[in-house]
N, C-alpha and C positions, 0 to 999 in steps of 0.2 A: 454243249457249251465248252469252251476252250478250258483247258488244263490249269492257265493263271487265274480264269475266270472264277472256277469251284474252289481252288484253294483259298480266294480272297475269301467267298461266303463261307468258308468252312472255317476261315482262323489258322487255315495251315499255311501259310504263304512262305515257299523252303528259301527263305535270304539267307543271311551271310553268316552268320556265329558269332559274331564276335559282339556278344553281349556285355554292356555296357552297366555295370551293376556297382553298388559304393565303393570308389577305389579311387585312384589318383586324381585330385580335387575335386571331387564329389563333392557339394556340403551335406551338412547332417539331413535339413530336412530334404533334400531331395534325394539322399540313400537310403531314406528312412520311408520316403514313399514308392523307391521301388523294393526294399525290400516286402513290404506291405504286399505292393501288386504281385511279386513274387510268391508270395502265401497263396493269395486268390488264388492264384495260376494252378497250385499244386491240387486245393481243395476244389476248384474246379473240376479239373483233370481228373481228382479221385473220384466225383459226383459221377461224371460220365462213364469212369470205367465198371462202376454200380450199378449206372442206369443203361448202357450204351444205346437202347433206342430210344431216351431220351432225346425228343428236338430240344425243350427249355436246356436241357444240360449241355446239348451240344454249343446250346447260344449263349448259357452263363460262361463256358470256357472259350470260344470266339470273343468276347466281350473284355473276358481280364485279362487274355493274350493280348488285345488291341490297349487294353489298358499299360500293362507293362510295357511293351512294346513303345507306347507313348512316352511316360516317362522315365523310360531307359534314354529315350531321345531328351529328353528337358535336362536328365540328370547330365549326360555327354555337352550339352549345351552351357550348362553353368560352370561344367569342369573345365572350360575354352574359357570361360569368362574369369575365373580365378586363374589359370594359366597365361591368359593374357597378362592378368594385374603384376604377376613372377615374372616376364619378360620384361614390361612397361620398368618396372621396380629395378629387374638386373641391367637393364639397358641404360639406367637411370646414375646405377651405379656404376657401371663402365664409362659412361661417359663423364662423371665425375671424376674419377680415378684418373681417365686418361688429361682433362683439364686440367688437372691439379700437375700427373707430370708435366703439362707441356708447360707450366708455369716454373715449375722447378727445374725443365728445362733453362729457361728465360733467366732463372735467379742462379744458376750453374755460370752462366756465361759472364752473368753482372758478376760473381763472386771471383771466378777466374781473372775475368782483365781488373778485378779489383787487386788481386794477388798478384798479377804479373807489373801492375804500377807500382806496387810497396816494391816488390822483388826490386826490380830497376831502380825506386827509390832509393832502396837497401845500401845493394850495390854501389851506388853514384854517394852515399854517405859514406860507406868505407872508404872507397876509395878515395875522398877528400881527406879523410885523414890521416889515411896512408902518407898520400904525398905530401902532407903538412907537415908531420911528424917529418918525414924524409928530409926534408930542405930546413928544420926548425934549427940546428947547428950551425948551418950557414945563415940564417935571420937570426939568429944573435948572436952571431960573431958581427952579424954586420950591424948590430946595435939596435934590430929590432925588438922594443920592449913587448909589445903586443901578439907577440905570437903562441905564447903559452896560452894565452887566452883564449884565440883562435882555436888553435889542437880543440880547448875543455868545450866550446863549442862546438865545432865539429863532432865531437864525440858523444855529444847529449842529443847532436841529430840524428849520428847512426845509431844511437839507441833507440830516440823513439820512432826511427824509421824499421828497426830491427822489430821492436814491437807492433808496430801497424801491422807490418809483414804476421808474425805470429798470428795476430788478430786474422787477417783476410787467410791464411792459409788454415786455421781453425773454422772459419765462416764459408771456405770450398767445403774440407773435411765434412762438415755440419749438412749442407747443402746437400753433399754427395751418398753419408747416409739416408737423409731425407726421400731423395730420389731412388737409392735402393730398395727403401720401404716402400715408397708409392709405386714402382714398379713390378715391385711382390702385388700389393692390392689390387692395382693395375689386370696383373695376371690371373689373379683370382678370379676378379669381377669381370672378365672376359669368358672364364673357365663358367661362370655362374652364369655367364649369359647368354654360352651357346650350350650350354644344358638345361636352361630355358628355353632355349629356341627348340632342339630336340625334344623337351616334351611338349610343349606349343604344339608343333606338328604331328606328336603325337595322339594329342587330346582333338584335335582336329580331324584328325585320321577317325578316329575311333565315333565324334559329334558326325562326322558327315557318314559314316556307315548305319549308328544308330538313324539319323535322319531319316537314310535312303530306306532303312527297314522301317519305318512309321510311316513313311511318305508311299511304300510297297511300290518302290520305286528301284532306279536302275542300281548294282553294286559300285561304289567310289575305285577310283585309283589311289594309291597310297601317296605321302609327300615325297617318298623313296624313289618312284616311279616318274617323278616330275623332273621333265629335261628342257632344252630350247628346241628340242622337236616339236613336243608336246603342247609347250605355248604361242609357238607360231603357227603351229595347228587349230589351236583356239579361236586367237584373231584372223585368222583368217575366215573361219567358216560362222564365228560369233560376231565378225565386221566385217572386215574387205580388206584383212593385214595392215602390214605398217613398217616402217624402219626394223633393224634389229637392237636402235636403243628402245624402240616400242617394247618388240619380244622380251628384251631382260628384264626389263620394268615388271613382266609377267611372271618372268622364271622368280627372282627375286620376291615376289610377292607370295608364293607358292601355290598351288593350285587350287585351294580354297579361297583364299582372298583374293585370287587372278579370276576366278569364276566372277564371285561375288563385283569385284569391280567391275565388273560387264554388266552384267543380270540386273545388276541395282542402279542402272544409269539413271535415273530418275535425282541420285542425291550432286546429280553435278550439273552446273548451269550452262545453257546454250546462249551464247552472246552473238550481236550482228548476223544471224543468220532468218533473219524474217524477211516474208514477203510483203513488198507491196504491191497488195492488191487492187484492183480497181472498183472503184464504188459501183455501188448498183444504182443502173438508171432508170426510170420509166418515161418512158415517151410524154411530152406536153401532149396538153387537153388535144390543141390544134393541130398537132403534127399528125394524131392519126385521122385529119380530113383532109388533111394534101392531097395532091393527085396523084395519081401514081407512081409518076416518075419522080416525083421529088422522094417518094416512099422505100424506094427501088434503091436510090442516091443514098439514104440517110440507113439503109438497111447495108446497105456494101461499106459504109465508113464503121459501121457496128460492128462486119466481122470482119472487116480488117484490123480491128483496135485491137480484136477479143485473138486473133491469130497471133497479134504482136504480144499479146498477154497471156498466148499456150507457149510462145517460143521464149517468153522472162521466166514461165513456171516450171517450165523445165529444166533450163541454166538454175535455175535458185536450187531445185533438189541435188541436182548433180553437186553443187555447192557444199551442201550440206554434209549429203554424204562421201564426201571428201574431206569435210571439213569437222565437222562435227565431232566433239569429245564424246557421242556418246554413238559408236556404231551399231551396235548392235539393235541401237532406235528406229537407225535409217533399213535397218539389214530386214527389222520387222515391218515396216512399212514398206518396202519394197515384196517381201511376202504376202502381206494382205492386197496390196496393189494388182498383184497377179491372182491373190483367190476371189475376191470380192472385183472381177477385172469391168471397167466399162474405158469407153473410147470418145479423146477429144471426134476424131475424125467423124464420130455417130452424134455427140453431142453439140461441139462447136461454141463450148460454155466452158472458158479457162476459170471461170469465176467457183461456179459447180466442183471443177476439178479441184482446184485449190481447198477447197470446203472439207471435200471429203479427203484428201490427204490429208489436213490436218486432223481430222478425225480418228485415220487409222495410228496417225501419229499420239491423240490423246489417249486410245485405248489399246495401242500397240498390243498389250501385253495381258489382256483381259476381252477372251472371245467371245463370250457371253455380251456385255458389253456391245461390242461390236457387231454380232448377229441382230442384235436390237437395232440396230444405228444404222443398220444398213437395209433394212426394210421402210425407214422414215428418210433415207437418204436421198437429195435431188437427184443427184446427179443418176445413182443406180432408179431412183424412178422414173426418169427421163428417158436413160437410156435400155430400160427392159420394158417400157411403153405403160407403168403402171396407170398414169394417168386416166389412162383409157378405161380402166379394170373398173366400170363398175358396176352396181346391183341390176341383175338382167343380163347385162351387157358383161361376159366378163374377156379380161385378157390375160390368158395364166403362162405369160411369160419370167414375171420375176416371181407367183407362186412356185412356177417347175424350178428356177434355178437357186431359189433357194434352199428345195429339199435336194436336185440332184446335185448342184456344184458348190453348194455355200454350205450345208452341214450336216447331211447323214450320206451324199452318196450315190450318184448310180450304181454303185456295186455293190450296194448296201439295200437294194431295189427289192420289192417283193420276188423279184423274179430271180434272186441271190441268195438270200435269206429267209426265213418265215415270218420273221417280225418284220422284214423289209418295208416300207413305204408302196403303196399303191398309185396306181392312175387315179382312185376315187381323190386321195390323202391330195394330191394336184390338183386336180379339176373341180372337185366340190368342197373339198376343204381350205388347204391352205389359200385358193385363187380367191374364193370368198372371203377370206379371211384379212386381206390385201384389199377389196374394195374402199373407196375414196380416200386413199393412200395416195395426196399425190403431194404438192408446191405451189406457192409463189412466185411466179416465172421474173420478175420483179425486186425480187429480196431474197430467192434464193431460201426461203422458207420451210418447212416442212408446214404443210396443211393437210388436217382430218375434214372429209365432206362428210358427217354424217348424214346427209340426206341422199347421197352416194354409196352408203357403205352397205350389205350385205346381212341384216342384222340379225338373220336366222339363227338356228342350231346347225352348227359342222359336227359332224364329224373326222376329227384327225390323231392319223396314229393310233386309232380305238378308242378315244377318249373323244366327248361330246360334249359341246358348248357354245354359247356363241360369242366363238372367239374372234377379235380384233387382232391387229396385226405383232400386236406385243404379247397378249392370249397365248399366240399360236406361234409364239417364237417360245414363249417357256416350255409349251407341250412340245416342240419338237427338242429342245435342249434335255428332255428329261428323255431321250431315246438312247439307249447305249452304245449305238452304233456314231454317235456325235461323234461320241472322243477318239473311238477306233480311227475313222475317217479322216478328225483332225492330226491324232498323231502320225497316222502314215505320213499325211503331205508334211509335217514337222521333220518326221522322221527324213525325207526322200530331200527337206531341202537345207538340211543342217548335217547329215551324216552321208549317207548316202542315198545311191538311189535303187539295189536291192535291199528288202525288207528281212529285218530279222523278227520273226513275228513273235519271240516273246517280250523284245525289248519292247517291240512297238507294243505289246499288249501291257506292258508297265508305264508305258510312257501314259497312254489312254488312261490306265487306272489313275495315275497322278491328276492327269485333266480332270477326270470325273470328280473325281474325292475333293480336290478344289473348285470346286463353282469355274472349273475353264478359266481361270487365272492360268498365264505361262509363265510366271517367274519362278511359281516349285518348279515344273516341270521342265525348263530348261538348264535351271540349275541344278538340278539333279543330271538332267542329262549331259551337261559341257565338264561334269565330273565324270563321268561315269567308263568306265572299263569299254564300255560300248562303243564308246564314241572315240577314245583312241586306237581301239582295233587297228590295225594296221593293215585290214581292208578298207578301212574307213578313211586313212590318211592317202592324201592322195590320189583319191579315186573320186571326186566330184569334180566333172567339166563345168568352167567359167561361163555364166552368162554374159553374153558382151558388157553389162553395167560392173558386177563384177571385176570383168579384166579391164577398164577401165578406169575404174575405181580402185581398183586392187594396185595396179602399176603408178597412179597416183601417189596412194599413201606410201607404195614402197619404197619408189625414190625421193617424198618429199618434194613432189614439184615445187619449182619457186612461183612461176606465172602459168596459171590454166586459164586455158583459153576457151570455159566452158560454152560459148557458142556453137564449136568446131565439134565439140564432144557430142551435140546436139544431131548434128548430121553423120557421125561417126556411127552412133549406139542404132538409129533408123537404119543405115544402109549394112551394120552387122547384124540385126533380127528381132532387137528390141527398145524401140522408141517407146521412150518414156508416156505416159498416158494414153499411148496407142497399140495395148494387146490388140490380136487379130482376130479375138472374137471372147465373149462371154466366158470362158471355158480359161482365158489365160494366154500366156506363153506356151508351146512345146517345151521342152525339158531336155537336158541331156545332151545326147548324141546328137541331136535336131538340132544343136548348134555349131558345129564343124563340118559341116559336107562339105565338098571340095571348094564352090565358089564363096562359100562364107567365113573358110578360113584364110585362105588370101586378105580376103579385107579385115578380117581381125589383126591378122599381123599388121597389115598398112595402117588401120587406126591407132596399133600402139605406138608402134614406128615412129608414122605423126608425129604423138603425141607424148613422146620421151625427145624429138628433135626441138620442138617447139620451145621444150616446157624452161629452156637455159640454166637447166639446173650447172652447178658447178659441184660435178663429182668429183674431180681433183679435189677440192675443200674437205666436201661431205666425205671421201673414202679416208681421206690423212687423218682425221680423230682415231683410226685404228691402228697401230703400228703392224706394216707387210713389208715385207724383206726383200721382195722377189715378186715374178710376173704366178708364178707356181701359186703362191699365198693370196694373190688378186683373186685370182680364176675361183679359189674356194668361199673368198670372201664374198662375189659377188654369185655365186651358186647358192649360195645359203641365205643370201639377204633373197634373193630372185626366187627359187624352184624349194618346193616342198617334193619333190622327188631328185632322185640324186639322177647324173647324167652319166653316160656310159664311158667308160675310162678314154675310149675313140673320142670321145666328143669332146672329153675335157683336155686333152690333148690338144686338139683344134685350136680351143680358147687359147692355151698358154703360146701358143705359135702364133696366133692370134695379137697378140699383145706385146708378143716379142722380150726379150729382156730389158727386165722393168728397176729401178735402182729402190730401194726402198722408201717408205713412202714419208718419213722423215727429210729427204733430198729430194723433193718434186718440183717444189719451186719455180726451179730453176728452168725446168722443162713443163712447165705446168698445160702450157697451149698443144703441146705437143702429146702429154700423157692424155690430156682430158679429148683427145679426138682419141687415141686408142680405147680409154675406157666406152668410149661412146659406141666405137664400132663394136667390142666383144658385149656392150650390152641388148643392140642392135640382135645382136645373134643371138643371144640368153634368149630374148623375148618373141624369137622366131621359133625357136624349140617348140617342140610337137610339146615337153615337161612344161612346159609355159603356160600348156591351156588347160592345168586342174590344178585343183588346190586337196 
């Protein structure tokens, strides 16, 4: 048995140290219950070192290790939850603080031009009495009686213009203290908020390692270690990328909530992106006594309709995942598409297909689930001939592919391992076990023929029963070699494509220990040390859907022409509902041989010439100074690997001298063909084709 294997049943499993015990926003009862499990833990420990051949003692101290272990994880959990409430709170108070200046700002301004009319007022009273006084000798010499009178008016104005004035220049002063002070508090409550935010992510740090050690899953990254490498590494290999206001969105949210936002796509809603499908028909009574040829007629209008409605169900997915706020849905269904693979080209039933994409779409994220679903599945019954499979008569094509290709393994074969699966576990179990497993040709149904079905005692995987097709999906799911299996191909199509077999043997242990649920287990992994390796960045080749999708979301197409895409993703290796045989996609390197990288480039090519985007527009939101600042801008929106100093050179020669992108305007027809050709060439780059 492997090394992670013994440790999990032993209770030693060597994770990370950094125990998580009553301390920074702990509450009481949850410091209180690990300190508890902490007692266990020691009186355990001492029981064993008393008995050490003790099994019961080796199992009471695996048991309060798993206990503590747990809620050290609840305690780290609740300490994010009262950390949160400190952010929420200091956030709450900066943003007050800063309202209140911008309003004392407002009241600064009203008080000043209040000050500066009295001042001018002021002013304009003295000096009327200046010159009244001045000339008051010559107005009564010239026998004007009224003019002393004048002056004592005059004089009662500049006073109580003098006074206003005091008033408004006391009501600045006032204002101006005010602002002093709200700009202290201001400062404060900024000071309190980002030492909120620091331990936020601290407590976060600390919840997602506990986590990862209960879950005996992968080690985290810290918030410290979170960059815009990092996050557009995420969405790329968690969706199909995006913009780089996408990426900040991520950076910004930091790498547990940027996880979480992906993983938990379930809490956001998917608008205008359904299909319509076409009803299911059955033939009238009398159509099936026509004569031949009219049978022949009414049979070629069927699959012409049904080809018109494989060539809408495809434009609708690509749609989707293009479209779709929640990628990481499409990214899992495009997974299961390929494990679980069957072929319009074999079927010839867009209806079927449609069925079970939404299937793998309702259970994306739950394989268990799914392993169910797809032994009552039309479409995979249809096209692994289960129909046929029955009592007597059997056909053990989706019995074999179910144990080799759908969930323990041909490498997981008897002939690999000794708990392996056998030819009997094939041929007289599971195939039996599949009898009168078939459909409603009609309605697209699943239907059980029990007078078809098999209903002896099997034998499978050492255990005996007479199991039915859901029987014999839980005994095969209680095999250990499921999650192994499952995690590889997880492992090979989310990270890379050599294995590091202790992550993968954590990853599996996560699948196991959850019922085959992937949302611990992807979450853990889209955190995980592992997965930013930086063997890991960079180093998965695009499958054509992928780089077609990928270059989509990056530039934001304005008009996709998903027809084109249709014939595009065929003629580069992988048309949508038509893997080339039961088994999937090839992988890898099997998509860039010489004549199918040519047409990768021409389909992107295409499909950035097409798409009318106006990069003039979409690049001016960033301020670049120079053709130098372009070339970096659009390398970091484009390539997860950097380009060799020669290359990047190229580009800025490329582009010529560029004026900054504040003055484009002007030149806008003329820049937005330069960006087009150095992006032409981005997207030729050999860096173009991994993520």
């Amino acid at each position: 048995m492997k090394a992670f294997a013994w440790a999990v049943l032993l209770g030693t499993v060597p994770f990370f140290g950094n125990r998580v015990i009553a301390g920074d926003g702990t509450d009481e009862p949850s410091a209180d219950a690990v300190a508890a499990a902490t007692r266990a833990v020691d009186e355990a420990r001492a029981a064993l070192e008393s008995h050490p051949d003790s099994a019961e003692a080796r199992a009471a101290l695996r048991d309060a290790q798993a206990t503590l272990v747990a809620e050290q994880a609840w305690a780290a959990r609740q300490a994010v939850g009262e950390h949160e409430a400190a952010h929420a709170a200091a956030d709450k108070d900066a943003t007050a603080a800063k309202t209140k200046l911008a309003a004392l700002k407002d009241q600064e301004s009203a008080a000043v031009a209040k000050r500066d009319k009295a001042a001018a007022d002021a002013a304009s009273t003295r000096k009327n009495v200046d010159e009244l006084t001045g000339k008051a000798d010559a107005a009564r010499a010239a026998g004007d009686a009224d003019v002393d009178k004048r002056i004592d008016e005059a004089k009662k104005a500049a006073a109580h213009s003098a006074e206003s004035l005091a008033k408004a220049e006391a009501a600045v002063a006032a204002v101006l203290a005010e602002k002093e002070s709200a700009s202290a508090t201001l400062a404060a409550a900024e000071r309190s908020r980002s030492d909120a935010v620091t331990r936020l992510a601290a407590a976060r740090d600390r919840a997602a390692t506990a986590h990862a050690e209960a879950l005996g899953g992968l080690r985290p990254i810290t918030s410290e270690q979170w960059d815009y490498a990092k996050a557009r590494h995420l969405l790329f290999r968690a969706g199909f990328g995006g913009t780089p206001e996408d990426v900040k969105k991520l950076v910004e949210l930091g790498p547990h909530k940027a996880v979480e936002f992906l993983v938990e796509y379930r809490a956001r809603p998917v608008a205008n992106l359904e299909f319509n499908v076409l009803d299911w028909e059955r033939p009238l009574d009398y159509e099936n006594r026509l004569h031949a040829d009219a049978r022949n007629r009414m049979a070629e209008q069927d699959e012409r309709r049904d080809a018109t409605q494989h060539a809408a169900l495809v434009d609708w997915w690509v749609k989707r995942m293009v479209e779709s706020p929640r990628p990481l849905e499409e990214k899992l269904v495009l997974f299961w598409h390929d494990h679980f693979a069957s072929s319009y080209l074999t079927l010839r039933n867009a209806q079927l297909l449609h069925q079970q994409n939404q299937m793998f779409r309702a259970y994306a994220d739950n394989f268990d689930a799914l392993l169910h679903g797809i032994v009552i599945d039309p479409a995979m019954i249809q096209y692994l001939n289960n129909e046929e499979n029955v009592a007597g008569n059997h056909n053990e094509n989706l019995g074999r592919e179910v144990l080799e290709l759908f969930s323990i393994g041909e490498e997981n074969s008897a002939a690999h391992r000794p708990d392996g699966y056998t030819e009997t576990d094939v041929r007289d179990a599971n195939t039996r076990a599949l009898t009168g497993a078939t459909f409603e040709r009609y309605s697209g149904q699943f239907r059980f023929r029990a007078s078809r079905h098999d209903g002896g005692v099997k034998t499978l995987l050492g255990k005996a029963g007479a199991w039915g097709p859901h029987e014999a999906v839980d005994v095969i799911l209680e095999h250990p070699a499921v999650a192994d299996y499952l995690a590889r191909k997880l492992w090979r199509y989310f990270v890379r494509w050599d294995i590091d077999p202790e992550s993968a043997d954590r990853v599996a242990h996560v699948l196991r220990a959850n019922g085959y649920r992937l949302r611990p287990a992807l979450g853990n992994l889209f955190l995980s040390e592992a997965f930013y390796d930086p063997a890991s960045m960079g180093a998965h080749i695009k499958s054509p859907v992928e780089l077609m999708v990928g270059t989509a979301r990056t530039i934001k197409i304005a008009k996709p022409e998903y027809p084109q895409w249709r014939h595009a993703l065929s003629n580069t290796g992988q048309a949508l509902f038509d893997p080339p045989s039961v088994a999937g996609w090839p992988e890898g390197r099997h998509w860039i041989n010489a004549n199918l990288l040519m047409l990768r480039y021409t389909a992107v090519a295409e499909l950035i010439k097409k798409s009318e985007t106006d990069f003039v527009a979409e690049f001016k939101k960033t301020p670049l100074r120079n053709a130098d600042e372009v070339v970096d801008h659009l390398t970091r929106r484009f390539l997860l690997v950097e380009l060799s100093e020669e290359k990047r050179k190229s580009l800025v020669e490329c582009l010529g001298p560029l004026p900054p992108t504040s003055e484009w305007d002007s030149k806008a027809k003329e820049i937005q063909a330069k960006l087009l050709e150095a992006i032409m060439l981005i997207v030729s780059c050999p860096e173009y084709q991994v993520s």
